[in-house]
C-alpha positions, 0 to 999 in steps of 0.5 A: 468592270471596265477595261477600258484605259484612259488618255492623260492628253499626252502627246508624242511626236515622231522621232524623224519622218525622213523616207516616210510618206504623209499617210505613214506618218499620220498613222505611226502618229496616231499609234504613238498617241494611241491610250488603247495601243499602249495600253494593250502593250501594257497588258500584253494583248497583241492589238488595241482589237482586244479591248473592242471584244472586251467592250462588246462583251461587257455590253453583250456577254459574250464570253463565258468559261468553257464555251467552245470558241472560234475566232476567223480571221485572227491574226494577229490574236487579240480576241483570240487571246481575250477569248482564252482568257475568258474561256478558262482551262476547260474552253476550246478555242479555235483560231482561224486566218489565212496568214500563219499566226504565232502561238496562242497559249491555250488555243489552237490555230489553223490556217486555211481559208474559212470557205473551204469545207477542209477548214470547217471540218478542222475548225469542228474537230478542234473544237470537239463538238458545235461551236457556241460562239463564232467570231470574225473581226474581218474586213476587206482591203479598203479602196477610200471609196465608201460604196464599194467597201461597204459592199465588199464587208457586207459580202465578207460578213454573209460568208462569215455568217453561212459559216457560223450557221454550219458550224454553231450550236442551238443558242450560240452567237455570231460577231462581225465586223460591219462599216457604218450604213450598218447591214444590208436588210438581206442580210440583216432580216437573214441573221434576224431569222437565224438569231432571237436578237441582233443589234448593232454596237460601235465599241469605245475602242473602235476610233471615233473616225473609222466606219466600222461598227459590229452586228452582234447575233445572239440565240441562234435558232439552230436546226429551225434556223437551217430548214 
């Protein structure tokens, strides 16, 4: 069933703009008329990004009890909680950012920077054995200029995949986030031999003016996919 919450085509306005800059007002306007980020107040995830994982999972599902999880880049923890919540007691969910992020009931977090064989290792030994699914919400810091955005996620995204092929279990899948233009064929045709299927998908809760969209990698081929 979906989550997916509706908007009543209510609409509030800022209280005051006084000190705050054009782009800052277009933003908190946006939030304050979000149906996705009240509604995530509402039921107390800690971003509207929950309800993307939600969406891509009832699409692509996903999450299952007991999968051994690990979410990169997770602060501040919104698929890190829906990861938990679908995982139930016996999953192991891993959490990994380089800003300290608050507890998360049920998972562990580490800080640390995921390129570092350190990182990797904790990550492993968190989670007690191969992970079944690795997931990474990441994107760089935007410069507005289109080009160079997408070849920076694209970068981020190759980082995040050598990752989840050292640390996944034969079968295991593989979310990034991507911008619109989709994924470099070098990648692209990496994660099609490392995968038995990848496919793109721009959940609902992705706005409808942002250019990101997610890769989504299911089956990983393992030990075939290594050599």
């Amino acid at each position: 069933m979906s989550q997916t919450p509706g908007s009543r085509g209510l609409h509030t306005a800022l209280k005051t703009a006084k000190g705050r800059s054009t782009a800052s007002q277009r933003w908190l306007q946006r939030q304050i008329n979000d149906p996705y980020v009240r509604a995530a107040k509402a039921a107390g995830w800690r971003s509207r990004a929950a309800f993307k994982l939600l969406e891509l999972d009832e699409r692509f599902h996903l999450l299952k009890p007991g999968l051994r999880v690990v979410d990169l880049g997770a602060a501040p923890g919104g698929w890190t909680q829906v990861s938990v919540q679908h995982g139930g007691e016996r999953a192991r969910v891993v959490a990994l950012d380089l800003l300290p992020m608050d507890p998360v009931p049920g998972a562990t977090i580490l800080q640390g920077d995921f390129e570092d064989l350190a990182a990797e290792q904790a990550v492993l030994a968190a989670l007690d054995g191969p992970a079944d699914l690795v997931l990474s919400d990441m994107a760089p810091n935007t410069t507005g200029h289109t080009a160079t955005d997408h070849l920076r996620i694209i970068a981020l995204v190759e980082l995040a995949a050598d990752f989840a092929r050292k640390v996944l279990a034969p079968g295991g899948a593989f979310v990034a986030k991507v911008f619109q233009g989709g994924t470099e064929r070098e990648l692209l045709n990496a994660l099609k031999r490392d995968y038995a299927q990848v496919r793109h998908a721009k959940p609902p809760a992705s706005r409808k003016d942002s250019a990101e969209a997610y890769v989504v990698a299911q089956g990983f081929r393992g030990g075939a996919a290594r050599s």
